[in-house]
Structure formats: structure tokens, C-alpha cells
N, C-alpha and C positions, 0 to 999 in steps of 0.2 A: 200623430194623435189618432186614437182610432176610439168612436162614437159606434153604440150598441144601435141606433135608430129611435126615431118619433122624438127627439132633442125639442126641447123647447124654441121655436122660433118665432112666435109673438111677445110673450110675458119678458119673464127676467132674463132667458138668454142667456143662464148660468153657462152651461156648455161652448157654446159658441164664443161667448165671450172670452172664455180662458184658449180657445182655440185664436183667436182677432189678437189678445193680449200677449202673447207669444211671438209676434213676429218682428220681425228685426227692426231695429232704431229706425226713424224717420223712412219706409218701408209701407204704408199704409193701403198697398192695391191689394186687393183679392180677383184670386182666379176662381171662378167655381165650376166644377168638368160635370156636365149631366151624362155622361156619355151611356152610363149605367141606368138610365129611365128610361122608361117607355113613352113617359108625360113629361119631358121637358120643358114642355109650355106652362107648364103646371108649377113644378117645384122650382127653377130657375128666378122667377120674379120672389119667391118668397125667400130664398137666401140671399138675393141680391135686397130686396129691404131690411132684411135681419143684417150684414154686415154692415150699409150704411148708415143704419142706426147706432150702429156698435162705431163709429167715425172712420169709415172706409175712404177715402179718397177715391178712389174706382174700383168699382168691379165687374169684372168683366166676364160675363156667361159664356162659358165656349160648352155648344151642343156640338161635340162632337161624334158623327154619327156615323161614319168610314175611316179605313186606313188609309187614305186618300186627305182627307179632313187633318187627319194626326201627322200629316208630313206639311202640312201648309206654315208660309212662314212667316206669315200674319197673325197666327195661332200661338206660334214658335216664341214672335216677339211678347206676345202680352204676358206670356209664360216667365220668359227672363228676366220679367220689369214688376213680378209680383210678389209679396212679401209673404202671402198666404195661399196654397192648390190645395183647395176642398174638393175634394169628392162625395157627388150624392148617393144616395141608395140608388135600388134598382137589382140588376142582374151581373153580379159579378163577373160570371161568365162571356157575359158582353162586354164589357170592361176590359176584361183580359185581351180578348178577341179583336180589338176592335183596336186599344194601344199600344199592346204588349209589344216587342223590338222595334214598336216607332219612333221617329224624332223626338215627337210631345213626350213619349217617358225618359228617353234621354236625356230632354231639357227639366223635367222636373227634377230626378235625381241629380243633377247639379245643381240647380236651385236649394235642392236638400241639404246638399253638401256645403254648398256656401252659407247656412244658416236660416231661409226659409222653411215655415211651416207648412208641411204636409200632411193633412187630415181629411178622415174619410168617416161617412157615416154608411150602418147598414153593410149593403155591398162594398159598398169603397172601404168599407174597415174591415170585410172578409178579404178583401184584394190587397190589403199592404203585402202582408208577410211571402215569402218564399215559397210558401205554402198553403195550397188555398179549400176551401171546400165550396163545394157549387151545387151540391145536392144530398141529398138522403133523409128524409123519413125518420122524425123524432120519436115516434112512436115504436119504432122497436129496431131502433139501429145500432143496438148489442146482438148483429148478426155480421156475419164476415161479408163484408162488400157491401154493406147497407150504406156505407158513406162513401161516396163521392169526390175525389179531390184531384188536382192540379195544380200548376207553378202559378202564383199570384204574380205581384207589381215586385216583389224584390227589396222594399223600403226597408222590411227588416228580419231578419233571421232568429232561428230558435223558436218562432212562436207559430200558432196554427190558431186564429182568432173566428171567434163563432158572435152572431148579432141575433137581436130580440131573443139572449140567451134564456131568462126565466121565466119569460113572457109565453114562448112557444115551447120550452122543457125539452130544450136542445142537450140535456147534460154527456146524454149514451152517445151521441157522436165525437162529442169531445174524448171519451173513454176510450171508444174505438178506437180512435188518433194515437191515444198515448198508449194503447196495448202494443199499435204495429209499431212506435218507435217512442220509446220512453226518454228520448233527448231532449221532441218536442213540448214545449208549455204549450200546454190547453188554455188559453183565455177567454169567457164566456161573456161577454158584453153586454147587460139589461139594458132596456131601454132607458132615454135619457142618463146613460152612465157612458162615461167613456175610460180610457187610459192614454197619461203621457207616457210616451217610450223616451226618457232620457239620453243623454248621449253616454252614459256610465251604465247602461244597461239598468236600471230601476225603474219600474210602471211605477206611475201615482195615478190612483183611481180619481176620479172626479165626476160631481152632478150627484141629481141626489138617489138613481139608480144603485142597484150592486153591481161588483166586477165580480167574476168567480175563475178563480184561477184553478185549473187540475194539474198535477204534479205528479207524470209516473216515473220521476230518474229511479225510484228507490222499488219500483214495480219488484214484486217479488213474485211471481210467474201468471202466464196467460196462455193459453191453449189457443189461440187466435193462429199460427203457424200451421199447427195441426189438424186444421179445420176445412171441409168442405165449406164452398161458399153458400149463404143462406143457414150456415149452423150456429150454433148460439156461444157468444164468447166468455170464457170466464178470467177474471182478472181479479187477483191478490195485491191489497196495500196499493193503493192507488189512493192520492191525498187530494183534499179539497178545503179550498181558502175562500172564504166569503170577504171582499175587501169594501166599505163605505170609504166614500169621500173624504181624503186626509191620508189613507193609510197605503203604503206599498208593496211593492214585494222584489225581492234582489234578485233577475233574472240565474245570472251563474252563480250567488251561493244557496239558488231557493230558498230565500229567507223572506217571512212575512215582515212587514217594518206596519206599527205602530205608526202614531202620527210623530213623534218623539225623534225614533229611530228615525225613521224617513227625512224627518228635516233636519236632523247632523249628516248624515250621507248625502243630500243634495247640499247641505252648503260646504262640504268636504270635498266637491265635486268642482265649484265654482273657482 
């Protein structure tokens, strides 16, 4: 599950909740990874009283803040013994840095695999996919090389995810994205919104945020190839989905789902 940032963690907890509600049968610890902050001391006690509220059995705060830290195997166990690995915001780039070919992401992706829940907010939700962005300037980043990217956490493919998407009018980096490779989905994450990534490939948007999905499979041209860097790009038919709470979208038939559609496709799923 991947949260756009600023999620409700005092009030109702919409968000977080459907993240806690998701995790496997009698399974109730949470892991939460600050690795991604600067202020660990900061955000750590506040998702640790937001998930015991939500009826955590433990949770367990691992600031991990070296590659050192990430091979330890006291880390390692609270990881395997968790039903829920949240990731805070922060700095993606640090995050990568810091776990990327370590034990700790090894044990989580098995965790994954065996049916725990893996959710990230902010940076932790630009760091799921295969592909990640870590910089560029919203402001006029329909120019070649305005965006910034690198290999994320791996959790999931096809997608290139963007946080505090309409908040900060992040849209031209996602465009950029799907000019230089129109396979990837753009999903643009508002605050307090997030998306489950199903295991049938289907987002369900959730919270009372929007999701906005950009869709360039059907791109019909873009001069972005032909382009000195810092020159300004043009792109034809290039699709935009605005999704509320309830409604989906079929990653491989890019199909929007209603709230209707979406809920025969997931119990078709089951």
C-alpha cells in the first residue's frame, strides 16, 4: 500500500486503519522503519500510538540509520515476526541508500510474499516501485532531465509513484515519466490518499484524498528523444484519471473501475 503523505494519525485514522486491517489473521505486530527521516524521534512515537490504538499487539520502531543497522539480526527477527512494515516519509533517497541489497529488504520481501502488509507513506511510497523519483522541480519539469530517478525497493513493477501529488502540482514530472517510457503508470498520490496494489494487479484508491493516475501506453508522440537537455518537452494523448475512494483502475487492461466494477473484479479475484 502506498500513502501520498500528512495521513491522518490522531482523528479517525481512515488510512492507517485499512493499512492495520489488512494484515494477516492473528498477525497483529507492526514494524514501523523511520529510516527515511531526519526526525525519527519525532514521527516514531506517533505511529507507534496510532497503530496501538488501531489494537497492535507490538510495535516495534526500528530507526534504522546504516547498512550496518540493516544487516543486524535483532532487526531481522522483529521483521519476520511482523504482520505489518510501514514506512515513514522522509527522503527516499536515503531509504534506498541506506536498505537497498540489505538483509532487512530481503526479509521484508519475504514477509511480502508470505502475505504481510507492506506500506509506505510519502517517501516510503515513492520507494515501493522498481522505479523511483528522488528529485526534480515541479515547477517546470516538462524540460528533459528535470526529473530525477533511480531503482526503488522493488515491491512492485509497472508503476513510477509520486506523494503530496496536488498538493505541491507534482503532475509534469509524472508526464515526463511516461514521455521517456509509456509502459510505466504514473500514480500521483494526494495527501491523506493512498492506493492498495492488489495481488491481481488492481489499485483501489483509498482516504478521503485523490489518487491520479497518468496513462501514456497509448502516447501518440513526444519529442523528448530528440531533445537537448533543459529543452522543453512535447507530448500528444497522454490520459489522466482522477480516482476518490472506492474506485480503481486495472493496471494491465488500463481500465478505470467504478466502485461497481472494482468490487466484482476483487471478489473475482478472491
Amino acid at each position: 500500500m502506498a500513502i501520498g503523505g500528512a495521513e491522518d494519525k490522531t482523528s479517525d485514522l481512515e488510512i492507517l486503519k485499512r493499512v492495520f486491517d489488512l494484515a494477516p489473521e492473528a498477525n497483529a505486530e507492526v514494524a514501523v522503519i523511520a529510516t527515511a527521516s531526519s526526525i525519527p524521534d519525532e514521527v516514531l512515537p506517533d505511529y507507534q500510538a496510532a497503530f496501538e490504538r488501531l489494537g497492535a499487539s507490538r510495535v516495534h520502531t526500528l530507526d534504522i540509520q546504516d547498512r550496518q543497522q540493516a544487516a543486524d539480526d535483532a532487526t531481522l527477527r522483529l521483521i519476520n515476526q511482523s504482520g505489518v512494515i510501514f514506512f515513514t516519509g522522509g527522503d527516499q533517497l536515503r531509504l534506498t541508500n541506506v536498505i537497498g541489497g540489505s538483509a532487512v529488504l530481503n526479509a521484508i520481501r519475504e514477509r511480502l510474499m508470505a502475505g504481510a502488509v507492506v506500506a509506505g507513506t510519502s517517501a516510503g511510497a515513492a520507494a515501493m516501485p522498481g522505479t523511483m523519483i528522488y528529485d526534480g522541480a515541479a515547477a517546470d519539469a516538462l524540460r528533459k532531465g528535470a526529473v530525477n530517478m533511480t531503482f526503488g525497493l522493488g515491491f512492485v513493477d509497472g508503476l513510477v509513484i509520486d506523494s503530496h501529488f496536488l498538493e505541491r502540482g507534482r503532475f509534469s514530472r509524472l508526464m515526463q515519466i511516461g514521455a521517456t517510457n509509456p509502459e510505466h503508470l504514473g500514480v500521483g498520490l494526494g495527501e491523506d490518499a493512498g492506493v492498495i496494489v492488489h495481488p491481481n494487479r488492481v489499485l483501489e484508491a483509498i482516504g478521503p484524498g485523490h489518487v491520479i493516475i497518468i496513462d501514456s501506453r497509448d502516447l501518440a508522440s513526444s519529442n523528448i528523444a530528440d531533445l537537448s537537455m533543459g529543452e522543453p518537452i512535447a507530448i500528444e494523448n497522454m490520459i489522466l484519471h482522477a480516482m476518490v475512494s472506492g474506485h480503481g483502475f486495472d493496471i494491465e487492461a488500463r481500465r478505470y473501475l467504478v466502485a461497481d466494477a472494482l468490487d466484482a473484479l476483487l471478489e473475482e479475484s478472491r
